[in-house]
C-alpha positions in Angstrom: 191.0 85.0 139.0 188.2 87.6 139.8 185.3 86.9 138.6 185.2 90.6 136.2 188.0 89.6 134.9 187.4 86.2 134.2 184.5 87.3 132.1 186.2 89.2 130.4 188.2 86.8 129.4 184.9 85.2 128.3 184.7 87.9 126.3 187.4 88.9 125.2 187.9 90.0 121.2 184.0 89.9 120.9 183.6 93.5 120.8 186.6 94.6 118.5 186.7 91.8 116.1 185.0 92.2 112.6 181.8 92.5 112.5 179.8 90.1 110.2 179.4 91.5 106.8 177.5 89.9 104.1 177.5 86.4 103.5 178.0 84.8 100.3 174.9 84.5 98.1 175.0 80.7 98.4 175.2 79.8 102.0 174.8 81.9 105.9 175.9 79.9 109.1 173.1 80.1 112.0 174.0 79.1 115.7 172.0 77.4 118.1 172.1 74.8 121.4 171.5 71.3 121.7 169.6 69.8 124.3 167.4 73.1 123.5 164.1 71.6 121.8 162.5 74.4 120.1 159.5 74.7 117.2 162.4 75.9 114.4 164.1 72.9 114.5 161.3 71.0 112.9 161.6 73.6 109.9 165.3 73.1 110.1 164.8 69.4 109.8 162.3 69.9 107.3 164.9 72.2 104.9 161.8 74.7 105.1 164.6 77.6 105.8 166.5 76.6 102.7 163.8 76.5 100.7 162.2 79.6 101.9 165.2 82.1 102.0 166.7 80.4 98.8 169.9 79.8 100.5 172.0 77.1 102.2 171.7 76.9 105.8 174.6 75.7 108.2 173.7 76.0 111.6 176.2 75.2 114.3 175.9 74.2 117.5 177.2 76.3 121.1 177.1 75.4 124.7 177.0 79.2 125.9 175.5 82.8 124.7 178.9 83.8 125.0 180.6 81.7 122.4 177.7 82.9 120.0 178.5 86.2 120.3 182.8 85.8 119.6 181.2 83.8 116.4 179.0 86.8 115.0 181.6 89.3 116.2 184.4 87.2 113.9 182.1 86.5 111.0 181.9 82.9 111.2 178.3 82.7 112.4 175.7 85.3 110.6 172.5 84.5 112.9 171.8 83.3 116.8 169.1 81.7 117.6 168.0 81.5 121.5 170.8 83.4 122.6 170.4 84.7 126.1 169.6 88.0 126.8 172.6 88.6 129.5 175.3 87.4 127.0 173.9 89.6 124.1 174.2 92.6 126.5 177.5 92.2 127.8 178.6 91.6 124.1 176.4 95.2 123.6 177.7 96.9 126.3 181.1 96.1 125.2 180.6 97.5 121.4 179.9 94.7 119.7 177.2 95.9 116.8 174.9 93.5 117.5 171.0 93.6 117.5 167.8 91.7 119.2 165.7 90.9 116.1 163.4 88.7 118.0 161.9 87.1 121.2 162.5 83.7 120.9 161.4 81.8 124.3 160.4 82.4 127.2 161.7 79.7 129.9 161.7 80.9 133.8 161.7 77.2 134.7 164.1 76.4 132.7 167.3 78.3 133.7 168.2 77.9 137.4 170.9 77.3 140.5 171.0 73.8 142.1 172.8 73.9 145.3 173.9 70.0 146.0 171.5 68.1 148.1 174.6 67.1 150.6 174.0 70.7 151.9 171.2 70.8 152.7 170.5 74.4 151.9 167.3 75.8 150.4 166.0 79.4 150.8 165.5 79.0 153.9 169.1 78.8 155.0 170.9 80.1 151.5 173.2 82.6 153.9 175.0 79.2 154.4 176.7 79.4 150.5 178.9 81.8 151.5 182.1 80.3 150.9 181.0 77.9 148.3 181.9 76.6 145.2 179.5 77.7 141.8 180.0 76.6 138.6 178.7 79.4 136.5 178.8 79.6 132.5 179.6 83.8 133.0 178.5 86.4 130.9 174.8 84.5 130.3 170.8 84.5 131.9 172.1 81.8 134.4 175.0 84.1 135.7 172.4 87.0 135.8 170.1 84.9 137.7 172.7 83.7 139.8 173.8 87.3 140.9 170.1 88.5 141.2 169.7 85.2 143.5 172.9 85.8 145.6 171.9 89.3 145.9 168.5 88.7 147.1 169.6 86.5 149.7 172.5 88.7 150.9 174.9 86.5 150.0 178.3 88.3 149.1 179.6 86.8 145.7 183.1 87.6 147.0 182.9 85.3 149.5 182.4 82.4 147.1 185.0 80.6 144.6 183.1 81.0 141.2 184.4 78.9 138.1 183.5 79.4 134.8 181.8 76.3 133.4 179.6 75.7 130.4 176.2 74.0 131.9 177.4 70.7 130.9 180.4 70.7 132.8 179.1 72.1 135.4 176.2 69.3 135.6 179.0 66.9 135.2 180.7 68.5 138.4 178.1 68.5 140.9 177.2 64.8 140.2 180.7 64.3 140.8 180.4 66.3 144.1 183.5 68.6 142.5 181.2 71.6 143.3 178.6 73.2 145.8 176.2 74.5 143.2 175.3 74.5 139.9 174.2 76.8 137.5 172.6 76.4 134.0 169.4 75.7 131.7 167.8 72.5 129.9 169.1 69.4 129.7 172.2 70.2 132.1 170.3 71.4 134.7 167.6 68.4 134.7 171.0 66.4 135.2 171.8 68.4 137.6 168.6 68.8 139.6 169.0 65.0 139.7 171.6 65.9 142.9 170.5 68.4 143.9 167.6 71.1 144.7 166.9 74.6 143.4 166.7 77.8 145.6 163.5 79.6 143.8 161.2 78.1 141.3 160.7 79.9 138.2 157.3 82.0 140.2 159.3 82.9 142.7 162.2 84.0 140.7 159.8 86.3 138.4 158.6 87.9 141.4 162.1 89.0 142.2 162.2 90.8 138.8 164.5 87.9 137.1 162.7 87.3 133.5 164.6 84.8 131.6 163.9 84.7 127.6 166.3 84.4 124.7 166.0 86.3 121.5 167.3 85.5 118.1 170.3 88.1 117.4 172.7 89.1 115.0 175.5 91.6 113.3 173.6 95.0 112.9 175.9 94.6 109.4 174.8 91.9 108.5 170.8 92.5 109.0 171.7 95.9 107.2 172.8 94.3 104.0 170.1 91.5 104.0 166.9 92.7 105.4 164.5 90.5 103.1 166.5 87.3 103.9 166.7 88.1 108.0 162.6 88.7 107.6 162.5 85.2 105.7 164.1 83.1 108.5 162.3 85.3 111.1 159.3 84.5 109.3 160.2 80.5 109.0 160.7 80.6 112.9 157.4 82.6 113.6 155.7 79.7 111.7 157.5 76.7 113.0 156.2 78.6 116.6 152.7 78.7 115.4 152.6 75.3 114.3 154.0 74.3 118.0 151.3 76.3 119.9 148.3 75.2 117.9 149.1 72.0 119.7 147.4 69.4 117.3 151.0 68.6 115.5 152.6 67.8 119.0 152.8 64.2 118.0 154.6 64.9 114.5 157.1 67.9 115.7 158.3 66.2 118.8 160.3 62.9 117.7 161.7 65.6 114.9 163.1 67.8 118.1 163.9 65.1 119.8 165.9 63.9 117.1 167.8 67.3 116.4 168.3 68.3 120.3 170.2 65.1 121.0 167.6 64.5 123.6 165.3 61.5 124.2 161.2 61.7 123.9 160.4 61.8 127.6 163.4 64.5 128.3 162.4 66.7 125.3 158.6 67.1 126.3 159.5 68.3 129.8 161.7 70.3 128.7 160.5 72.3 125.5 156.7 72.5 128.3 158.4 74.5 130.3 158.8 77.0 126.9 156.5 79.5 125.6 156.6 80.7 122.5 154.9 84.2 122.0 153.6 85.3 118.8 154.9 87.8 116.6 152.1 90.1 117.2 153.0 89.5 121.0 156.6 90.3 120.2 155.9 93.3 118.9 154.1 94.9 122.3 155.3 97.2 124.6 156.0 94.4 126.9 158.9 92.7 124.8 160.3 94.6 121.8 158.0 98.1 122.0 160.1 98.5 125.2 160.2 96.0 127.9 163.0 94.0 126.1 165.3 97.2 126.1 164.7 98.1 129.5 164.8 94.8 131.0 168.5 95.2 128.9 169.4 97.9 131.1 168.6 96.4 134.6 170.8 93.1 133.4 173.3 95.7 132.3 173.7 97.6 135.8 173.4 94.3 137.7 176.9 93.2 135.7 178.1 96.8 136.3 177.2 96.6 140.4 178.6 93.1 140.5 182.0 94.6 138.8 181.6 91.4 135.8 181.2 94.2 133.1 182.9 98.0 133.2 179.8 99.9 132.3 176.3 100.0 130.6 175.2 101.5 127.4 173.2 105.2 128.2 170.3 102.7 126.2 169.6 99.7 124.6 167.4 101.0 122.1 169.1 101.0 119.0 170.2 97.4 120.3 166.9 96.2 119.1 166.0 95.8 115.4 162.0 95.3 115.2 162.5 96.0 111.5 162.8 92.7 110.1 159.9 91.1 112.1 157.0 93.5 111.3 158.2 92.8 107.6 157.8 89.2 108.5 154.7 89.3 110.1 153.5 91.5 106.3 154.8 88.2 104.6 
């Protein structure tokens, strides 16, 4: 299968289901990842978000971007939390009504390719994964990384047999030696990394123009109908991320992440220091939401288009961001 029209396939329904309306008074459903360690899951632990927003909250675990966005697009999940930016835009850029509320990590360490160490390829000799076997999860910041990588290093994706695999598969694979390279974030790619080496390190990667950060996202219907209780759970996050980066409750938020992540102490802590967390004042710069975000939406957008993974771009990604919500939050 090609690789456009394998994500599509990905894809496919996400853009044309029903959007997410309101949910009921009582209850909303919020998706996240394990083996993700982030500050909100200490308020999620805590019940802070219940007790704040005066609702129930369910939140549901996802292995890909992707699958988050067929869930807000059918209704069954009303909020995403750390969804990548590439699989929010090729939801976008396929009509789904969906909007960037806010920037919830930055992580250029943390989401990379591991070519296995049997190779012996680096970026030195990276022409040689022509013809190789990838195990992508398509559609998200690792697949954009991936094609930005490939590109940079003239190496025609055409040539290669890509599979679509969520990161934990594809860890799973190249310990197994099933595949050439892998290609993923957090705990799957540690795994991973244990067979393997990367091509760039997160420096070198930024230099080439690829930024990886996830935002928290959602049905433009759904934060439409319930403003004040999006701005409550943005501003339970915001909090949880402040408490994180003053850096004195380390020591009482970390066993709690650990905990909720599925992760042990040691594998949590290098993971969630490779995060940062920017503040909501930061958020609201032109460098992510006053602009950079929706641009930065655009180049992932026309990469996918160039590569043939997506049909076309939106003409602009500015009404795909919803600053709305957070300045109220940051007034609370």
């Amino acid at each position: 299968m090609k690789l456009k029209s394998k994500l599509m396939t990905a894809v496919a329904g996400a853009a044309f289901a029903v959007s997410a309306g309101a949910a009921t008074a009582q209850e909303i459903t919020v998706g996240y990842f394990l083996e993700w360690p982030m500050p909100f899951q200490y308020a999620k632990e805590m019940g802070t978000y219940d007790e704040e927003m005066g609702v129930k909250v369910n939140w549901r675990a996802f292995d890909t971007g992707t699958a988050m966005s067929a869930a807000m697009a059918s209704g069954d999940v009303h909020l995403s939390v750390s969804q990548g930016v590439p699989p929010f835009v090729v939801a976008a850029s396929a009509g789904q009504d969906i909007q960037v509320l806010d920037v919830a990590v930055s992580y250029a360490e943390n989401d990379n390719c591991v070519v296995a160490e049997a190779l012996e390829i680096d970026k030195t000799n990276a022409g040689e994964l022509a013809g190789k076997k990838v195990a992508v999860p398509l559609g998200t910041a690792a697949h954009y990384g991936f094609l930005k990588q490939m590109s940079h290093f003239g190496v025609d994706i055409a040539s290669m047999d890509v599979v679509n695999m969520a990161p934990p598969e594809g860890a799973a694979a190249i310990a197994q030696g099933a595949i050439d390279m892998f290609c993923g974030w957090g705990g799957s790619l540690r795994r991973a990394k244990e067979h393997g080496n990367v091509l760039l390190t997160g420096a070198e990667k930024e230099a080439l123009g690829i930024l990886v950060f996830d935002v928290t996202s959602a049905p433009a219907g759904f934060v439409a109908e319930n403003p004040d209780l999006v701005a409550k759970f943005l501003k339970v996050t915001a909090d949880a991320n402040a408490m994180w980066n003053d850096g004195s409750n380390r020591d009482k938020m970390l066993p709690v992440l650990a905990k909720d992540s599925g992760m042990d102490l040691d594998a949590t802590a290098s993971t969630i220091d490779t995060f940062v967390f920017p503040s909501v004042e930061e958020q609201l710069t032109a460098k992510w939401l006053g602009g950079g975000a929706q641009e930065f939406m655009k180049g992932v957008a026309e990469v996918f288009v160039e590569s043939g993974s997506i049909d076309s771009a939106l003409a602009t990604y500015e009404d795909s961001v919803n600053t709305g919500p957070l300045a109220s939050a940051n007034g609370m």
